[in-house]
Every structure is written in structure tokens, then in C-alpha cells.
C-alpha positions in Angstrom: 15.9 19.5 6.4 16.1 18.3 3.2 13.4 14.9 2.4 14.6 12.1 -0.3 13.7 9.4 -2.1 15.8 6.4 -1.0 13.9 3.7 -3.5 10.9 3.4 -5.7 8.9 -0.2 -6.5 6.5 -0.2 -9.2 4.8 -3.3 -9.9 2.3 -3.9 -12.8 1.5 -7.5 -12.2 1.3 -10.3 -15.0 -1.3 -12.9 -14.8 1.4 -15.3 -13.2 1.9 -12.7 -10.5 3.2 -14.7 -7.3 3.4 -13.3 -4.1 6.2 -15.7 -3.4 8.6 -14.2 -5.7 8.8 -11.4 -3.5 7.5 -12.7 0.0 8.7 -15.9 1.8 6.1 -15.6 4.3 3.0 -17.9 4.0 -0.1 -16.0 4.4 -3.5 -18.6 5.2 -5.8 -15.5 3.4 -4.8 -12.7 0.9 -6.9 -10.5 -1.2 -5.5 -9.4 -4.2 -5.3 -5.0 -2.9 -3.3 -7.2 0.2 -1.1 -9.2 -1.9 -0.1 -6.5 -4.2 0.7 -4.1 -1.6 3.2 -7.0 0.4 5.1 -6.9 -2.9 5.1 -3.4 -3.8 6.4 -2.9 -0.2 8.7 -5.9 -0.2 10.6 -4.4 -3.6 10.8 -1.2 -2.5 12.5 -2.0 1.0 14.7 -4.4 -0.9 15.5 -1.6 -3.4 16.4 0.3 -0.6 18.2 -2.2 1.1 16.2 -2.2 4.2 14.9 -5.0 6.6 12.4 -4.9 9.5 11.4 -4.8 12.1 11.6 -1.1 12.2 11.5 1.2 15.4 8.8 4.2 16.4 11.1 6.2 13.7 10.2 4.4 10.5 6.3 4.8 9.0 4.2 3.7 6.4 1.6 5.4 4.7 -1.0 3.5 1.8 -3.3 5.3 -0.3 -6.2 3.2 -2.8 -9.2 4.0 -4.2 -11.0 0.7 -3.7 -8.8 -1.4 -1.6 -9.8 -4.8 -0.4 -14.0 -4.2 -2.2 -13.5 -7.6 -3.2 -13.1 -9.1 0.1 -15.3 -7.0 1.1 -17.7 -8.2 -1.4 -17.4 -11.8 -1.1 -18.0 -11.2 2.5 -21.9 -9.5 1.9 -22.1 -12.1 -0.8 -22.2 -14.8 1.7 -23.8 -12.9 4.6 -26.7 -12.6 2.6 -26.9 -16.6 1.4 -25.7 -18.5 4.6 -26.0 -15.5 7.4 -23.7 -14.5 10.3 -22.6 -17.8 10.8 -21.6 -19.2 7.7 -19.2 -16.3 7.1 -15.7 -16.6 7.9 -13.9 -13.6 10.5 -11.2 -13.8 8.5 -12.9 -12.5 5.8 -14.4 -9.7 7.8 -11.2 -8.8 9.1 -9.3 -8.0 5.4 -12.6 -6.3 4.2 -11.6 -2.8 5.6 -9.6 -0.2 3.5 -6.9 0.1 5.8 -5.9 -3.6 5.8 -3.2 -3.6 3.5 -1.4 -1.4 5.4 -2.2 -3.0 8.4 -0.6 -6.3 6.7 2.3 -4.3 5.5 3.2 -3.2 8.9 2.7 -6.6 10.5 5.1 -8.1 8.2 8.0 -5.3 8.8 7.6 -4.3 12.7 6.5 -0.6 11.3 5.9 0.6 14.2 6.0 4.4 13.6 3.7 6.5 12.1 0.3 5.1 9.8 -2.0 6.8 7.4 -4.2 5.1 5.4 -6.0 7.2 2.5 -9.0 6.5 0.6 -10.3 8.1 -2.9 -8.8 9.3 -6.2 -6.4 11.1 -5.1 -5.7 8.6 -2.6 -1.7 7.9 -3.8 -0.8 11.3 -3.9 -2.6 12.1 -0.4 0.0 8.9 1.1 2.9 9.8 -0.3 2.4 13.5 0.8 1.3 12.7 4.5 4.9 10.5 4.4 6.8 13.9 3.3 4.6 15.7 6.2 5.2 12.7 9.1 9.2 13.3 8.3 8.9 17.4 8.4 7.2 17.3 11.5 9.5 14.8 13.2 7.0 12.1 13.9 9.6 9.8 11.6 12.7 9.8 9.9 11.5 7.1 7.3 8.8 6.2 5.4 7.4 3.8 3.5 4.8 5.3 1.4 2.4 4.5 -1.9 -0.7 2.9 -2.9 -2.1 0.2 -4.5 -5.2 -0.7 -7.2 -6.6 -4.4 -7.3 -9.1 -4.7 -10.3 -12.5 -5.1 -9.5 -16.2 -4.8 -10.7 -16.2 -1.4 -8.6 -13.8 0.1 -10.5 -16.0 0.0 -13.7 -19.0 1.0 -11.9 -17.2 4.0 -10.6 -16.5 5.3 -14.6 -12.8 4.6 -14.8 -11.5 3.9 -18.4 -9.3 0.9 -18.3 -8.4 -0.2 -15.1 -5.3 -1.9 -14.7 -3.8 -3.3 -11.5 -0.5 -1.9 -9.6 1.2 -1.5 -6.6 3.8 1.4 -6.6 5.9 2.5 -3.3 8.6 4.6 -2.3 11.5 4.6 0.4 11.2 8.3 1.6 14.1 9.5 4.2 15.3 12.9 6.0 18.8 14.2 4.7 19.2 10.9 2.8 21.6 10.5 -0.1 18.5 10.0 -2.8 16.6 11.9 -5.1 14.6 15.0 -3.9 11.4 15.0 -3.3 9.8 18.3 -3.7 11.2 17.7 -7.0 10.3 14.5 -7.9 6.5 15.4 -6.4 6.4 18.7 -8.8 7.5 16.6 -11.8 4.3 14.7 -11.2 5.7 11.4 -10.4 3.4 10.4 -7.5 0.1 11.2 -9.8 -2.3 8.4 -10.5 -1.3 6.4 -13.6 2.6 7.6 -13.5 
């Protein structure tokens, strides 16, 4: 079995980034980890010219550092001021690391494998557990990658410029892409590209 890379997305957002250039679907709440991820997956299925919904075969796998701290912030912030009920569930509910893949999956019918993976290593760990899911049989697709919203925390935990992305690949068993061990040893799923 041989496991290739179908498509790649990498998106480096402006300060006129607009979910709507690569989303048609409304959303009522979206952090910016959330939003960034929708369009880093959106590109790469497009890339790969693939639409949902998707069957038990096809899986995603996310990786971030920090994910959705913001929400999760802005949450606590009002918690302490107005207590439990001046804060919105809807905040709560995209305060968790794993909800931009959650969102991700929602929007595609991903029904197949999910892995959600948190710290510095956190987009290499995804796109790894994607290659694994596909070896082991547990899919024959997957949508993999990570995604880094900027953020107070990011200076508190010591990293040197922060910048915001959202980079994701189209992995597939016996596919007509790239290779992957290859592409992996040439360092092209490493933090910062």
C-alpha cells in the first residue's frame, strides 16, 4: 500500500480574509481557529476536487497549539463579570480544542475517522495519525492539517512572531498524488513550512 497526497491548501490570511470567499454556508458564531480551519479545509477538498458528505471511509484529522483560546477566553471574561447566566452556550460550545474539527466535519458529512491533536507538534502529530488511520484500514481518505489563530496566548507561551494559517492536505491510499513518506521526510508537514 502505497499513501499519497491528493491536494495541499495553505492559507496565510490577509486582514480582508473572508470566510465567504471559500464557504457559502452562513455560520450565526465563528471563532477565528474555526473560520480558518473551514477555509483551509474548503481549498484543499476543492484542490482535490472532492465534495461531501463523505462515508465511514473518508477522515479528518486537526492539529493546533491553541485552537479556539479566544473563544475560550471571551467566555471566562464574561463568566466572571455577568455569571452563569449572562454567558452565551454558544460560546461554551466553540471554546474546546477539538471544535474546529468538529465544525469541519459537520460541514462535509466526515463521518470516518477523527483525531484532534493539541501542542507544538500538534500539525505534524495530525497529519501523521491521517497516514496511520489509512495504513491501518480505518479509512481510505483523509483530510488532515492544523490551524494557528493569533492570540494573546501565543505571546505568553514564548513564540517569536506569531502569524496566523491554516494548512491541510488530501491524503489517499494508492492515489495518483505525491508520496508521502517522502513528502513527510522532506519536512513539509513541520511547523512554519
Amino acid at each position: 500500500m502505497k499513501i499519497t497526497i491528493a491536494a495541499h491548501a495553505l492559507i496565510e490570511p490577509t486582514p480582508d480574509f473572508d470566510l465567504k470567499t471559500y464557504l457559502a454556508t452562513p455560520k450565526t458564531y465563528l471563532d477565528r481557529a474555526s473560520a480558518l480551519a473551514l477555509a483551509g479545509c474548503a481549498l484543499a477538498l476543492q484542490n482535490a476536487g472532492l465534495e461531501g458528505p463523505f462515508d465511514g471511509d473518508f477522515g479528518i484529522s486537526l492539529g493546533t497549539q491553541f485552537g479556539a483560546v479566544e473563544t475560550m477566553r471571551g467566555f471566562e471574561a464574561i463568566l466572571a463579570e455577568k455569571g452563569a447566566k449572562g454567558v452565551s452556550p454558544l460560546l461554551f460550545s466553540h471554546s474546546y480544542f477539538n471544535s474546529p474539527i468538529s465544525l469541519c466535519a459537520i460541514e462535509w458529512g466526515i463521518k470516518g475517522w477523527h483525531g484532534t491533536f493539541c501542542g507544538a507538534e500538534a500539525l505534524t502529530d495530525a497529519v501523521v495519525a491521517a497516514r496511520d488511520a489509512i495504513a491501518l484500514g480505518h479509512a481510505t481518505r483523509m483530510l488532515c492539517g492544523g490551524v494557528e489563530a493569533l492570540s494573546p496566548a501565543r505571546e505568553l507561551a514564548g513564540e517569536e512572531n506569531p502569524r496566523e494559517w491554516s494548512a491541510f492536505w488530501v491524503l489517499e491510499r494508492d492515489g495518483d498524488g505525491r508520496d508521502f513518506e517522502a513528502a513527510l521526510e522532506a519536512g513539509e508537514f513541520q511547523r512554519g513550512f
